[in-house]
N, CA, C and O of each residue as an XYZ file, in Angstrom:
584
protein
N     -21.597    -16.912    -36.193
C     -20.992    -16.641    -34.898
C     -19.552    -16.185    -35.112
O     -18.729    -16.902    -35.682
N     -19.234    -14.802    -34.572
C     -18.191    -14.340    -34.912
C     -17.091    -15.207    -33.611
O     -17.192    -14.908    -32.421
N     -16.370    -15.980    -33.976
C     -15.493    -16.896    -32.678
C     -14.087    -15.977    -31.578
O     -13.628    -16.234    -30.464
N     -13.778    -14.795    -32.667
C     -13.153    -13.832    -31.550
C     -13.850    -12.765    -30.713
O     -13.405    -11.710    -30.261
N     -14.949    -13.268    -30.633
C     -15.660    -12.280    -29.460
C     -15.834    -13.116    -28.291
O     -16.281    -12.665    -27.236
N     -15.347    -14.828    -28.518
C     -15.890    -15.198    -27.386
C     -14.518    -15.663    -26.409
O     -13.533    -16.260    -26.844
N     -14.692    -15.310    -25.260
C     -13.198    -15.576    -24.433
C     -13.651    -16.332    -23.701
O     -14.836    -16.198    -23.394
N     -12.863    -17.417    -23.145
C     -12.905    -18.395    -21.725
C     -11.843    -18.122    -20.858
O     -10.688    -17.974    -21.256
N     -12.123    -18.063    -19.913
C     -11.485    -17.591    -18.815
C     -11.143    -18.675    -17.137
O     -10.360    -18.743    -16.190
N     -12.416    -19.356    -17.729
C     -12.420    -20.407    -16.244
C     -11.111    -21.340    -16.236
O     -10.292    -21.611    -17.114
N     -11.226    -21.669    -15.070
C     -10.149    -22.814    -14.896
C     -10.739    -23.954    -13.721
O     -11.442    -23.737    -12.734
N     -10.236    -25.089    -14.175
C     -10.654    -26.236    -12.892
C      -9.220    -26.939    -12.713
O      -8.542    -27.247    -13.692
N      -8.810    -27.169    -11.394
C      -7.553    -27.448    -10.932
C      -7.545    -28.471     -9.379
O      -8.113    -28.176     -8.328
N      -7.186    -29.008     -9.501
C      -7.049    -29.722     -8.050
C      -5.400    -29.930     -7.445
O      -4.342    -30.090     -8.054
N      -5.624    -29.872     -6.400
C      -4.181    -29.993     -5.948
C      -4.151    -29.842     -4.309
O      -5.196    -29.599     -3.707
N      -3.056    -29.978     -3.707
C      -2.810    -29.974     -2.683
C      -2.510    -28.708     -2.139
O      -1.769    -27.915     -2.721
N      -3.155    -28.429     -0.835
C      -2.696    -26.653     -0.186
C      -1.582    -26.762      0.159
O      -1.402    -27.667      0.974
N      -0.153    -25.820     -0.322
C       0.766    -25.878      0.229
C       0.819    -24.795      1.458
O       1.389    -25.015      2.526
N       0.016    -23.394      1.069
C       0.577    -22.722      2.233
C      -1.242    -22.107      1.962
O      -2.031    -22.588      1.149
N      -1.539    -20.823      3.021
C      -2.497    -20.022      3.489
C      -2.531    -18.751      4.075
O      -2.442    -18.647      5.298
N      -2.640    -17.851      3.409
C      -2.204    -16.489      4.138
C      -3.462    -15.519      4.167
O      -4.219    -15.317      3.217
N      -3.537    -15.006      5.325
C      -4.639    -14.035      5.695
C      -3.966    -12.645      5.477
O      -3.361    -12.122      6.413
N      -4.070    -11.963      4.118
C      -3.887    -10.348      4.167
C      -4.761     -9.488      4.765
O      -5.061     -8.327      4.489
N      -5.229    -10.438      5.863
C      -6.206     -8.766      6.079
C      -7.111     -7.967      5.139
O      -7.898     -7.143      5.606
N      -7.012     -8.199      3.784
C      -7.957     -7.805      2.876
C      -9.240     -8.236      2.937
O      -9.754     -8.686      3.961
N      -9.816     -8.113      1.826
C     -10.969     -9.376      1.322
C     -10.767    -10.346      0.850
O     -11.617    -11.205      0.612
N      -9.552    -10.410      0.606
C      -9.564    -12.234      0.023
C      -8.407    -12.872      0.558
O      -7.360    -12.251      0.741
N      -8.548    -14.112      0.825
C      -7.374    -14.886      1.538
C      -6.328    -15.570      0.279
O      -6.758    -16.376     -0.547
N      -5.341    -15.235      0.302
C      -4.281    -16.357     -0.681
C      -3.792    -17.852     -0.209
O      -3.416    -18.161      0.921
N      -3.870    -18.504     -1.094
C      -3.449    -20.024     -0.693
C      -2.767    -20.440     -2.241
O      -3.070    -20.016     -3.356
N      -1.693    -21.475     -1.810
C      -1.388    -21.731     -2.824
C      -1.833    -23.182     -2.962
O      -2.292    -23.797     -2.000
N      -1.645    -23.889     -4.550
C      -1.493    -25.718     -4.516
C      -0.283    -25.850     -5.113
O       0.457    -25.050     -5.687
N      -0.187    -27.568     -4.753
C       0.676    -28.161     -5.238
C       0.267    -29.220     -6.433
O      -0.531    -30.111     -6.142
N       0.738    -29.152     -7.625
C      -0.499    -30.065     -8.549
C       0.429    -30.544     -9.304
O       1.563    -30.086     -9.160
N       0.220    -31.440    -10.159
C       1.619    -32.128    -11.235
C       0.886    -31.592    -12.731
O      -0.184    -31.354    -13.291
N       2.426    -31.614    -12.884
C       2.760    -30.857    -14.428
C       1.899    -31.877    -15.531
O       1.710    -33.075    -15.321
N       1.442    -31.160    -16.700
C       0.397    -32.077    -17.262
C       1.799    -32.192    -18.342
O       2.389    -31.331    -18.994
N       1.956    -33.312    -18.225
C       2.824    -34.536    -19.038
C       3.183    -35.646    -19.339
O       3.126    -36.494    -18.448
N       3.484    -35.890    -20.158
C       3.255    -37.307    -19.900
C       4.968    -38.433    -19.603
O       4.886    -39.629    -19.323
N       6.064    -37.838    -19.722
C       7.104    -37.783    -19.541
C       7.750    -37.577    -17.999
O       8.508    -38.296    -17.348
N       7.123    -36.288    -17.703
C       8.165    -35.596    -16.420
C       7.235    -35.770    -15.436
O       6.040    -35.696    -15.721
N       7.544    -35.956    -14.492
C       6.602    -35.703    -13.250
C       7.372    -35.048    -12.373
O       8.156    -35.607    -11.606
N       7.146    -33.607    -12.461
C       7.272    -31.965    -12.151
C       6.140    -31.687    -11.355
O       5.014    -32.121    -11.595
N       6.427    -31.009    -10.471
C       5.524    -30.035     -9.994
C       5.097    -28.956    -10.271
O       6.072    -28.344    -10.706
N       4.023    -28.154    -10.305
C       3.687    -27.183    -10.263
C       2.856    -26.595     -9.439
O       1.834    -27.138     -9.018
N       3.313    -25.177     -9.079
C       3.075    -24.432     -7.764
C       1.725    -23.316     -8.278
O       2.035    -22.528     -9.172
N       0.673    -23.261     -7.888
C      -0.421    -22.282     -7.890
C      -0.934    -20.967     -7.035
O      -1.329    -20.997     -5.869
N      -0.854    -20.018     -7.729
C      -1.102    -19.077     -6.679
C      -2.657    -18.873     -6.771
O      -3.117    -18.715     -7.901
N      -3.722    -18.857     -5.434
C      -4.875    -18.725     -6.122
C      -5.550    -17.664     -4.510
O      -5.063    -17.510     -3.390
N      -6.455    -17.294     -4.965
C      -6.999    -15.680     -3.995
C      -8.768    -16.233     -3.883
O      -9.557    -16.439     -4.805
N      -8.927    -16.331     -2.712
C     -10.170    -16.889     -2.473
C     -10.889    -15.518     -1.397
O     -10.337    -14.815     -0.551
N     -12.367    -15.554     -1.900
C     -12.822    -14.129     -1.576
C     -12.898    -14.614      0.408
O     -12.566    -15.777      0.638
N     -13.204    -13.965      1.338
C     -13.150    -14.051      2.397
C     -14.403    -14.614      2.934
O     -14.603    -15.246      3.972
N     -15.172    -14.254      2.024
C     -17.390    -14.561      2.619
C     -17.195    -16.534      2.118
O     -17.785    -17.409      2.750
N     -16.409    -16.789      1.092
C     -16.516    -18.117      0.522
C     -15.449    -19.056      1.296
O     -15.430    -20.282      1.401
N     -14.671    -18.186      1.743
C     -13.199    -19.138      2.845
C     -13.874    -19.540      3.794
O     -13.753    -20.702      4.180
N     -15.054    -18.346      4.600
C     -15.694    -18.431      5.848
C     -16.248    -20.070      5.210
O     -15.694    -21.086      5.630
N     -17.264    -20.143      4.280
C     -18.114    -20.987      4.607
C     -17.293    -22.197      3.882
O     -18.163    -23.067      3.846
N     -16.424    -22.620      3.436
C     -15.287    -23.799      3.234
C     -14.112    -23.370      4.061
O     -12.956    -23.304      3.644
N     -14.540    -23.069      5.339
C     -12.707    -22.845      5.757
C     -12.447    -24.371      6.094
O     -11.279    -24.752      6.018
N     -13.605    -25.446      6.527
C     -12.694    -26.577      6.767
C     -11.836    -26.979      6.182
O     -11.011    -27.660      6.792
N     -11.668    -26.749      4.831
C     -11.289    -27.730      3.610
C      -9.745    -27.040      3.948
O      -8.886    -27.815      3.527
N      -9.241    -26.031      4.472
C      -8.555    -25.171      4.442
C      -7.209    -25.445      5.185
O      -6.393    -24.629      5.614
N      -7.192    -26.796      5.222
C      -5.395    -27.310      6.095
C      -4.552    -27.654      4.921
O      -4.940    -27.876      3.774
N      -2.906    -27.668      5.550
C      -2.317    -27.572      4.790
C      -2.283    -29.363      4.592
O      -2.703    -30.099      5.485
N      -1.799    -29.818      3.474
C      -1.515    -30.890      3.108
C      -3.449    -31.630      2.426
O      -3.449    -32.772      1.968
N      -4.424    -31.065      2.460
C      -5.444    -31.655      2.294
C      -5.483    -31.185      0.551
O      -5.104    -30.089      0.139
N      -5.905    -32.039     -0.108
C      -6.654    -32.130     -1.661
C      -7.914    -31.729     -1.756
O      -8.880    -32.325     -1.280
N      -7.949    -30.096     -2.741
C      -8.817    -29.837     -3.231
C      -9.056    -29.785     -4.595
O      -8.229    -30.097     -5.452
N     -10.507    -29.282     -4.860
C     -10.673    -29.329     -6.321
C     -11.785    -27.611     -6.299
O     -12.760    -27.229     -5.652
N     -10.953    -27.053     -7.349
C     -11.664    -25.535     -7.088
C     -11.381    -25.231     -8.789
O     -10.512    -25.313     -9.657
N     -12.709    -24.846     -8.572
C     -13.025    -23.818    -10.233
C     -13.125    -22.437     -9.681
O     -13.563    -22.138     -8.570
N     -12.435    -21.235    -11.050
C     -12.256    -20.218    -10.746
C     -11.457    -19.484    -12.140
O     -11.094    -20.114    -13.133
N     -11.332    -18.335    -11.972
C     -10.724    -17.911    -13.402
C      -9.375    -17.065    -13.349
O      -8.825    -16.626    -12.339
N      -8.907    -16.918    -14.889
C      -7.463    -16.145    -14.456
C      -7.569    -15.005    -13.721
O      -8.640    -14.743    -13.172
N      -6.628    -14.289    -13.625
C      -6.302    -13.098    -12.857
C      -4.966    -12.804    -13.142
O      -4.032    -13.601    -13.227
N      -4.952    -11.257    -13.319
C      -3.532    -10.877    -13.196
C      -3.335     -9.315    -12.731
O      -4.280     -8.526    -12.761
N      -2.045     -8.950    -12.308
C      -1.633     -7.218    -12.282
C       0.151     -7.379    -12.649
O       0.935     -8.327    -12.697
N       0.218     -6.316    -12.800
C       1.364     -5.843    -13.286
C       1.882     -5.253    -12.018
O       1.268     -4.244    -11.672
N       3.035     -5.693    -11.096
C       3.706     -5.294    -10.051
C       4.566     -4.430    -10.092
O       5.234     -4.224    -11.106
N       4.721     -3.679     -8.836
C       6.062     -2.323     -9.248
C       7.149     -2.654     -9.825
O       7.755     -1.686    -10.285
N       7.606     -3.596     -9.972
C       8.789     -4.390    -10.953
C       8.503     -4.117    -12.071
O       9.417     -4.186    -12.893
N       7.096     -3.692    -12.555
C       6.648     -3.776    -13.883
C       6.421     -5.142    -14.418
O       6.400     -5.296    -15.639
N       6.224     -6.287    -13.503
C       6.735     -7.883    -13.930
C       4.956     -8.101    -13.710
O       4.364     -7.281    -13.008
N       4.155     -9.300    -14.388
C       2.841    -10.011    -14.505
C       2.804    -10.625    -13.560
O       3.605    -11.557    -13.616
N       2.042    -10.567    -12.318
C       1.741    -11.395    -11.412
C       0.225    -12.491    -11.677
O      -0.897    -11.985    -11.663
N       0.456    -14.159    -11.927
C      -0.891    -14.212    -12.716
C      -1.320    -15.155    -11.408
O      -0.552    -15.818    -10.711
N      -2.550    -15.045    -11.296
C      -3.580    -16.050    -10.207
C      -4.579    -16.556    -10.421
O      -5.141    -16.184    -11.452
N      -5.136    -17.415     -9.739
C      -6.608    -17.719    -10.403
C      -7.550    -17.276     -8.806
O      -7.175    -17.304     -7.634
N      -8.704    -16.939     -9.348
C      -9.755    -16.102     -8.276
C     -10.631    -17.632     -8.265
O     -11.033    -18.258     -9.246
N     -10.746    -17.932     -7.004
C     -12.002    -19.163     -6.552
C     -13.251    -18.665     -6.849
O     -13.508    -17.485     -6.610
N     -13.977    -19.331     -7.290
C     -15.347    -19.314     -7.331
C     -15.644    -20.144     -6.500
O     -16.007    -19.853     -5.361
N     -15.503    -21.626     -7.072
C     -15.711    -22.731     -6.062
C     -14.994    -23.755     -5.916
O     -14.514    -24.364     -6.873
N     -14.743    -24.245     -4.077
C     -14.148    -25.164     -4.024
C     -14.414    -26.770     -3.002
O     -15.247    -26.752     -2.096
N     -13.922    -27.552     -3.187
C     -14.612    -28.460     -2.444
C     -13.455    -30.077     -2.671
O     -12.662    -30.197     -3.605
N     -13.658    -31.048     -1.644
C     -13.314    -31.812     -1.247
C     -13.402    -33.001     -2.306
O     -12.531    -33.853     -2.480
N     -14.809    -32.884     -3.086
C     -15.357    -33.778     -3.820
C     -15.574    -33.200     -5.732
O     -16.547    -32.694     -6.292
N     -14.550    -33.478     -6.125
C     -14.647    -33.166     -7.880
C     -15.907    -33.271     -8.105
O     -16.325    -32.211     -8.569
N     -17.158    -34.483     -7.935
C     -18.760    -33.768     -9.061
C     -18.653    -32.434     -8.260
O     -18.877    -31.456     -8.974
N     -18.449    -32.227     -7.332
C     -19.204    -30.451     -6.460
C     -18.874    -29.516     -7.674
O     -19.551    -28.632     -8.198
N     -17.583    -30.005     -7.966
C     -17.456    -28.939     -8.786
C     -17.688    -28.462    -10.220
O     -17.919    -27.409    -10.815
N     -17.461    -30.126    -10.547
C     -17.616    -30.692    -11.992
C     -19.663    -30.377    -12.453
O     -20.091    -29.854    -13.483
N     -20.377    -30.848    -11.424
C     -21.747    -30.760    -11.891
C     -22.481    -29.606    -11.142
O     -23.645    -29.209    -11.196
N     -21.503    -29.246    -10.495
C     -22.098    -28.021     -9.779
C     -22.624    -28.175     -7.759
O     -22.989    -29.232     -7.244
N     -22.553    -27.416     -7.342
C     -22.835    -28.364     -6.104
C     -24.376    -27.517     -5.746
O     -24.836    -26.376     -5.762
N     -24.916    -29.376     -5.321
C     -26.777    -29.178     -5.052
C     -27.072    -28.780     -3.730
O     -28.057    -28.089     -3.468
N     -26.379    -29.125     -3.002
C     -26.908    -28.738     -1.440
C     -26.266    -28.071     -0.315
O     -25.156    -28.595     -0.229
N     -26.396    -27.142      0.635
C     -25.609    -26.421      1.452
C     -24.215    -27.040      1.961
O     -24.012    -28.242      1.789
N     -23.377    -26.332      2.507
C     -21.989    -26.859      3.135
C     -22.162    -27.036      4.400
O     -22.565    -26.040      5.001
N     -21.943    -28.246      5.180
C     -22.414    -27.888      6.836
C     -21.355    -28.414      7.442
O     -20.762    -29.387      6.977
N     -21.008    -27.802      8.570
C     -19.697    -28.549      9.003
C     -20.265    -28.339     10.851
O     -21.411    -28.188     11.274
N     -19.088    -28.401     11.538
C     -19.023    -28.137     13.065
C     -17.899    -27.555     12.954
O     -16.996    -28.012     12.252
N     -17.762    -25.968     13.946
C     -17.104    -25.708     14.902
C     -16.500    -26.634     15.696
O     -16.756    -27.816     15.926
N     -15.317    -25.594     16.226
C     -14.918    -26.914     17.702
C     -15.574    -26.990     18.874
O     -15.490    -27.811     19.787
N     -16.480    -25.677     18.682
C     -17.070    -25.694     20.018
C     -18.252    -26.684     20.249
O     -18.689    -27.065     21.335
N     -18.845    -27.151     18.506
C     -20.060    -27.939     18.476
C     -21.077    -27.376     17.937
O     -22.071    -28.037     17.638
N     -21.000    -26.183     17.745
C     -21.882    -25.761     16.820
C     -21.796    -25.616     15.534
O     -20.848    -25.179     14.881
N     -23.165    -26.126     15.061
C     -23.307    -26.470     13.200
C     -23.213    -25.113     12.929
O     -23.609    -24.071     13.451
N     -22.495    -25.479     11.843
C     -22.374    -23.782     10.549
C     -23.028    -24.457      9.466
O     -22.926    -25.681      9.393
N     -23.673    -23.829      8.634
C     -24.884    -23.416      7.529
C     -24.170    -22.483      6.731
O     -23.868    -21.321      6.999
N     -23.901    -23.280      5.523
C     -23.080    -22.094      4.641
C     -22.380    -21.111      5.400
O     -22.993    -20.054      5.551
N     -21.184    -21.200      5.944
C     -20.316    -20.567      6.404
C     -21.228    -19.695      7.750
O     -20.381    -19.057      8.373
N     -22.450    -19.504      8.288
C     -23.298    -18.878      9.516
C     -23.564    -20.318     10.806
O     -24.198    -21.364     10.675
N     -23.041    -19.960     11.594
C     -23.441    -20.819     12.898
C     -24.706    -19.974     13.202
O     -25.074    -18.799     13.195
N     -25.320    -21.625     13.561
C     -26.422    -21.848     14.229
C     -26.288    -21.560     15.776
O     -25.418    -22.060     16.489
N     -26.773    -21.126     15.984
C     -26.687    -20.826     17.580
C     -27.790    -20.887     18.516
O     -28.553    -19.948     18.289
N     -28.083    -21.424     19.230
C     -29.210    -21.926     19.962
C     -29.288    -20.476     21.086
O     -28.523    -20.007     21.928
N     -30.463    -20.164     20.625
C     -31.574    -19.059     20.999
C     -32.548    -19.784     21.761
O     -33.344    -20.611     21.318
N     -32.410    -19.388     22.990
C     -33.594    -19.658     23.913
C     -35.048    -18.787     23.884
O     -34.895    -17.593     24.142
N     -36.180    -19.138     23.657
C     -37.117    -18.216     23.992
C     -37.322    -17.562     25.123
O     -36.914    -17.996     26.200
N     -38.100    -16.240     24.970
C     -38.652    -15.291     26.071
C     -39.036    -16.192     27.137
O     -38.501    -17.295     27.256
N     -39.767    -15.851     27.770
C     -41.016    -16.089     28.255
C     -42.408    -16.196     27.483
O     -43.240    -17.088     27.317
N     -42.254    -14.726     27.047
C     -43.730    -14.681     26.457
C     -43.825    -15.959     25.313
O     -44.684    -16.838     25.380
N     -42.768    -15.886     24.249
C     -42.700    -17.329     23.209
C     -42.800    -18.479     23.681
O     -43.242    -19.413     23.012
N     -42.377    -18.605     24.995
C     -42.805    -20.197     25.436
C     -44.097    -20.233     25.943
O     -44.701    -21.305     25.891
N     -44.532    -19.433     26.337
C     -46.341    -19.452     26.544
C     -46.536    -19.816     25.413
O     -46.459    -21.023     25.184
N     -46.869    -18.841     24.287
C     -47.362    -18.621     22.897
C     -47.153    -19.717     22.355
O     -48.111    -20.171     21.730
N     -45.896    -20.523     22.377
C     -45.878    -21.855     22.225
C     -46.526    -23.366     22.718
O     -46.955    -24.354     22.123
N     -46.367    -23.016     23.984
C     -47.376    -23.581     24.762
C     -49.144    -23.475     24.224
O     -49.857    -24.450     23.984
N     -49.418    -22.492     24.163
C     -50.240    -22.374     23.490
C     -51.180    -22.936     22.452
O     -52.319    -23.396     22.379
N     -50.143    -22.674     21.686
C     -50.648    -23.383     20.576
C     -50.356    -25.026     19.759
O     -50.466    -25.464     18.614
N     -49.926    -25.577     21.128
C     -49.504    -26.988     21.106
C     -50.754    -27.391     22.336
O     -51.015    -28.508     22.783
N     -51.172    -26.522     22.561
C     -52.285    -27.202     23.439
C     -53.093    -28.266     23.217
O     -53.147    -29.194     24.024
N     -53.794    -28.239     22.112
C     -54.702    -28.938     21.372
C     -54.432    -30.086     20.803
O     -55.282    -30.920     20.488
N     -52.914    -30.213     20.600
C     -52.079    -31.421     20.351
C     -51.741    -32.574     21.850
O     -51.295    -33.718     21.926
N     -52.172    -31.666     22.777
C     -51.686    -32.404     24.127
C     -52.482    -33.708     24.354
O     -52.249    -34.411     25.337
């Protein structure tokens, strides 16, 4: 196994949301607040991280300021008109609860709206009334059960 062909790139980080910004793009920026890995100083350190917009939808609860998350995701960088390295990490996944992230997470995200309606991986459920004709057809075929 040749060992410089293989790169790692991921990162796992938890920390506190300090801020949240909607560019209007595809991906939303948020930063954390997380402590410096030391064993001496207790420093802060500030995170810049870019979460795609389809994955904010379906964790936007988690998404206030002052709440603790835990999100895996990998580096990122560009070179700004300054010519200066802007570096970030891109979310893959994030969540409230470290195994979600640590073992992977097993089952859908469901939350409520304020209005009361359940969301399903980031899609509200929305209560659809039948036709007419479907409530016959339904009727129907619950007959035999009557």
């Amino acid at each position: 196994m040749n060992y410089e062909d293989i790169n790692y790139n991921e990162v796992l980080i938890s920390g506190i949301i300090n801020v949240i910004t909607d560019t209007n793009s595809k991906y939303i920026k948020f930063g954390l607040t997380t402590n410096k890995y030391t064993l001496n100083e207790d420093n802060k350190v500030y995170v810049s991280l870019n979460i795609s917009r389809d994955l904010f939808n379906i964790y936007q609860d988690y998404f206030i300021k002052g709440n603790k998350v835990f999100v895996k995701g990998y580096l990122n960088s560009y070179i700004d008109q300054n010519k200066k390295i802007q570096s970030f990490i891109t979310v893959t996944d994030i969540s409230n609860n470290p195994s979600d992230i640590a073992k992977a997470r097993t089952s859908p995200h469901i939350r409520y709206d304020p209005d009361g309606v359940m969301v399903w991986n980031g899609k509200r459920c929305e209560r659809v009334s039948p036709t007419k004709e479907e409530l016959t057809e339904m009727e129907n075929l619950l007959k035999k059960f009557k």
